[in-house]
C-alpha positions as CSV (number, residue, x, y, z in Angstrom):
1,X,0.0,0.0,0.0
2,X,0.8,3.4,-0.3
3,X,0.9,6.5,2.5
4,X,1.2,9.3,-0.5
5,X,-1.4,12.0,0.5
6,X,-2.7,10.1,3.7
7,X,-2.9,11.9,7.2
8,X,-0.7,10.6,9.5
9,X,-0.6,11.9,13.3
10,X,2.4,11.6,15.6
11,X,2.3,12.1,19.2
12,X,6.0,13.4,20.8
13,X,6.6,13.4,17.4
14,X,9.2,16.6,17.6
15,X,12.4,14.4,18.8
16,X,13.9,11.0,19.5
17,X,11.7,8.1,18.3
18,X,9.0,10.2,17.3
19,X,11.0,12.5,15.7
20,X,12.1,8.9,13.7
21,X,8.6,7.6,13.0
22,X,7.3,11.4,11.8
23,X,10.5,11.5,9.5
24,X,9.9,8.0,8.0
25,X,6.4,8.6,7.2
26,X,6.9,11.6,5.5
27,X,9.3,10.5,3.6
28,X,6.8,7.6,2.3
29,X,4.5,10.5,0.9
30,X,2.3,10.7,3.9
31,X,1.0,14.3,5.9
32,X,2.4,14.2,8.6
33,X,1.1,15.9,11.7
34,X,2.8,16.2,14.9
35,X,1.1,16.6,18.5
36,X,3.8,17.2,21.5
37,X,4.2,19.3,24.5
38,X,6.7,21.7,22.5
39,X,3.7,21.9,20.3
40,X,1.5,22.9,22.9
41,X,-0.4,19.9,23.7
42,X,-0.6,17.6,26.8
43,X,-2.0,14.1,25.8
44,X,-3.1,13.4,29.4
45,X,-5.8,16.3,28.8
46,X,-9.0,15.6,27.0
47,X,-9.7,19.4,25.9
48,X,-6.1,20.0,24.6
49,X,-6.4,16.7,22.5
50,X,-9.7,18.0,21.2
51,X,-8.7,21.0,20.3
52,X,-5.3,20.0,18.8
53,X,-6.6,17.3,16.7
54,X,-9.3,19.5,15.7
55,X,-6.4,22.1,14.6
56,X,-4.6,19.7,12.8
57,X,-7.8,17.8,10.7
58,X,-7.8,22.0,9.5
59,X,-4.5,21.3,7.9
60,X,-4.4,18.4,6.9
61,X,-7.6,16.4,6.6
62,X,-9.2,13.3,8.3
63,X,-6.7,11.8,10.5
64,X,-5.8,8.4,8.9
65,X,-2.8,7.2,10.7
66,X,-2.4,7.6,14.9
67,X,0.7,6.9,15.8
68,X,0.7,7.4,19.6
69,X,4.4,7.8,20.8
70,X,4.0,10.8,23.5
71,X,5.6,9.3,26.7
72,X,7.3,10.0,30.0
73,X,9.8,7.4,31.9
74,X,11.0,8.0,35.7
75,X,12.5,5.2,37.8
76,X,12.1,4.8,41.6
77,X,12.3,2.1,44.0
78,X,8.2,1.4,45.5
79,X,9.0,3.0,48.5
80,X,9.7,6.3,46.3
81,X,7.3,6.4,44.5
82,X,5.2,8.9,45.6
83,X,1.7,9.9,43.7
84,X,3.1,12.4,41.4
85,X,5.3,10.1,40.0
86,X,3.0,7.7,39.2
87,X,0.1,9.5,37.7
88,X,2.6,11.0,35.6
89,X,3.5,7.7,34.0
90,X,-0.1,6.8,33.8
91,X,-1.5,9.9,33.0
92,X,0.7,10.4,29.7
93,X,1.3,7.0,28.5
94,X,-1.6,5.1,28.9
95,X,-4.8,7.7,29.7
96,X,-2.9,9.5,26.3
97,X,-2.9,7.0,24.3
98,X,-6.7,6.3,25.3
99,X,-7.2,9.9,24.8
100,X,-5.8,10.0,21.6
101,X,-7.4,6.6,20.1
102,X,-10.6,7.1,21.2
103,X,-10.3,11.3,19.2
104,X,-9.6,9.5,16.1
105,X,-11.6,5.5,16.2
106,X,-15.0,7.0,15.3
107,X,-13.9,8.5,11.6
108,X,-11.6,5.5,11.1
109,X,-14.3,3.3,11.2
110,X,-17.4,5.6,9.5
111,X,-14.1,5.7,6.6
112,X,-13.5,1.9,6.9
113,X,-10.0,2.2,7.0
114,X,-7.2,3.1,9.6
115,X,-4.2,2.4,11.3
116,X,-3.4,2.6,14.7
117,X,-0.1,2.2,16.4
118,X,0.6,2.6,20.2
119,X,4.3,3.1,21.1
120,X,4.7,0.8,24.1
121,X,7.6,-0.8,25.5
122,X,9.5,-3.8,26.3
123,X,8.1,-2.6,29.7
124,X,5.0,-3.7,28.9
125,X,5.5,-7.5,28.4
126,X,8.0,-8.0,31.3
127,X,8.6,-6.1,35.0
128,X,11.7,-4.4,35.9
129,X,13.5,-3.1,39.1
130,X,12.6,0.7,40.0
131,X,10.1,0.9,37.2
132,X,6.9,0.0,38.5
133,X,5.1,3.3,37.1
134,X,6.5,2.6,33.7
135,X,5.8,-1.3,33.8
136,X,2.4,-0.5,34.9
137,X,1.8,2.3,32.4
138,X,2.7,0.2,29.4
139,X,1.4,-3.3,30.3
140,X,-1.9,-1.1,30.3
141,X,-0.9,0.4,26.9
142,X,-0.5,-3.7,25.4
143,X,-3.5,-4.4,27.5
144,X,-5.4,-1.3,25.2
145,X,-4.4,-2.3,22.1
146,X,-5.6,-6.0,22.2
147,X,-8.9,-4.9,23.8
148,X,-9.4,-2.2,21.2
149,X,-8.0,-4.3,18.1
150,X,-11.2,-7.1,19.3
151,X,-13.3,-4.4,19.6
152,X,-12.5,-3.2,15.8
153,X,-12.3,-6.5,14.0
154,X,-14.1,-6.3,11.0
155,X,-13.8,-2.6,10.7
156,X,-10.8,-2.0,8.2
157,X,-9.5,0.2,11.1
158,X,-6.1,-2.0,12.8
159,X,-4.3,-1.1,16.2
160,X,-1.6,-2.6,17.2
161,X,1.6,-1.9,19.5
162,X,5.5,-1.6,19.2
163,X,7.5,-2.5,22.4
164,X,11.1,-1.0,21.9
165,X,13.8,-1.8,24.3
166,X,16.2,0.6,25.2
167,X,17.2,2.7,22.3
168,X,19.4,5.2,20.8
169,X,17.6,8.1,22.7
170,X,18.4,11.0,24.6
171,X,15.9,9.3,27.6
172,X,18.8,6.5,27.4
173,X,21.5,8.7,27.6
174,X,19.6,9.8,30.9
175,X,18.9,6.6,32.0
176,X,22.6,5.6,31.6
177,X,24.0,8.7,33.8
178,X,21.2,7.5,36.6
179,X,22.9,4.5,36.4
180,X,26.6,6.0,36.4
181,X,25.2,8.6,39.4
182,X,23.8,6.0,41.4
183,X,25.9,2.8,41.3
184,X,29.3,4.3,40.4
185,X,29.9,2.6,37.2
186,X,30.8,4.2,33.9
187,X,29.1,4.5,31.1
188,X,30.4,1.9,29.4
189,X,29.3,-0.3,32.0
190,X,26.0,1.2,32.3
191,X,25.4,1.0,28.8
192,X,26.4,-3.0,29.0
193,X,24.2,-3.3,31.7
194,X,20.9,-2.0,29.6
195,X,22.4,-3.7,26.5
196,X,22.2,-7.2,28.7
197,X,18.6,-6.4,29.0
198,X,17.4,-6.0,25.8
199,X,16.1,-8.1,22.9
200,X,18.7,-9.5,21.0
201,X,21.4,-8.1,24.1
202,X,21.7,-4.6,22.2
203,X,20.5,-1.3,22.0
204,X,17.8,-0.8,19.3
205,X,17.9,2.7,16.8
206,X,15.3,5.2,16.3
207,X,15.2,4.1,12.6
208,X,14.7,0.3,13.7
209,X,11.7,1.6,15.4
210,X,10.1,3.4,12.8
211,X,10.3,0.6,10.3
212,X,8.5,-1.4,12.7
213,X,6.1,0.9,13.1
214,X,5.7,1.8,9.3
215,X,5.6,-2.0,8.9
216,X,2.2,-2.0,11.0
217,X,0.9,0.8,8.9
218,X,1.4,-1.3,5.8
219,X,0.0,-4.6,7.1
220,X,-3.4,-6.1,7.9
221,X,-2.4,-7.6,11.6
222,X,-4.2,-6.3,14.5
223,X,-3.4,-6.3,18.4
224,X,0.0,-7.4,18.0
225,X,2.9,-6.3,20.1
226,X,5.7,-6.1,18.0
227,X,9.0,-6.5,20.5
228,X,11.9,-4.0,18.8
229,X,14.6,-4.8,18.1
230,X,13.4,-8.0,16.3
C-alpha cells in the first residue's frame, strides 16, 4: 500500500523516536502531523487533544494514521514512588494513548480504513526493578491495544503496539547517567548493563523503530505487540 497523500498523526513526534517515525512517514508520501508538549499539547488532557486534533484535521484532513508515541519514563524504588510520580507515568502514556485513540476511532471506522499504532515498550511484556510506574503504564498500553484491536475487528481500522527496548535516545542517555550517578559505574558499564537487558542483548535505533512501526501501517495484523529490536 501506499501513505502518499494520507494523514498521519504523531504524538511526541518533535524528537527521539518520534521525531524517527514522523521522518519516516513523510518521507513515504504521507501528511504528517505532529502533537507534543513543544507543540503545545498535553495528551493526558482531553480538551487539549480535542482541540489540537481539531487544529490539525484544519491542515491536513481526516486523521488516517495515529501513531501514539508521546511518553514519560521516571525510575524509583516502590518506596519512592510517591503519587506524582505515578500518575505521571499513567496519566501520559496510557490515559494519552486512550485519549488520543478514542479522538480519532470513530472517523476511522465511518471511513473503513485506519491504522493505529501505540508506542509501548518492552516494559509492557515484562517487569523491571525501580520501574513499576513505567511497567504499569505500558502493560496497560499492550492491554489497550488487544482490547481495542477485538473491539474493531471487521472494521478496516487495525491497532496494534510496538515495544522497543532501550534505544538510541536521549531518555537512554539519561537513563545511563542514573545509572553511572547512582551505582558508580561508567558508562560503558551502564550502557552494558541495559544492552544485557534487551532483545537480541543490544541497544535498538530510532530508525529500527520506525520501520516497525511503518511495517504496522502497511499490514493487515491487529493487536499485536511487535517487540523491537526484532
Amino acid at each position: 500500500m501506499t501513505l502518499q497523500g494520507r494523514h498521519a498523526l504523531v504524538t511526541g513526534g518533535a524528537r527521539g523516536i518520534g521525531l524517527g517515525i514522523a521522518s519516516l512517514l513523510a518521507d513515504r508520501g504521507a501528511r504528517v502531523s505532529v502533537v507534543s508538549r513543544s507543540t503545545g499539547t498535553d495528551v493526558g488532557d482531553e480538551a487539549q487533544v480535542r482541540r489540537a486534533f481539531a487544529e490539525c484535521r484544519e491542515r491536513n484532513g481526516r486523521i488516517e494514521i495515529l501513531v501514539n508515541n508521546a511518553g514519560v519514563a521516571e525510575s524509583a524504588p516502590l518506596a519512592r514512588t510517591d503519587l506524582a510520580l505515578w500518575n505521571r507515568a499513567l496519566t501520559t502514556n496510557l490515559t494519552g494513548t486512550f485519549l488520543c485513540t478514542r479522538e480519532v476511532a470513530r472517523e476511522m471506522t465511518d471511513a473503513g480504513w485506519g491504522r493505529i499504532v501505540n508506542v509501548a515498550s518492552t516494559a509492557g511484556l515484562m517487569g523491571g526493578p525501580y520501574l513499576a510506574a513505567y511497567c504499569a503504564s505500558k502493560h496497560g498500553v499492550v492491554g489497550f491495544t488487544r482490547a481495542i484491536a477485538a473491539e474493531l475487528e471487521g472494521t478496516g481500522v487495525t491497532i496494534n503496539a510496538v515495544c522497543p527496548g532501550y534505544t538510541e535516545t536521549d531518555m537512554m542517555l539519561r537513563a545511563i547517567a542514573n545509572i553511572t550517578s547512582k551505582t558508580g559505574r561508567s558508562e560503558a558499564e551502564a550502557r552494558a548493563l541495559l544492552e544485557q537487558g534487551n532483545p537480541q542483548g543490544r541497544i535498538a535505533t530510532v530508525d529500527e523503530v520506525a520501520e516497525a512501526v511503518l511495517d504496522l501501517i502497511e499490514g493487515v495484523q491487529t493487536g499485536e505487540a511487535v517487540i523491537v529490536p526484532r
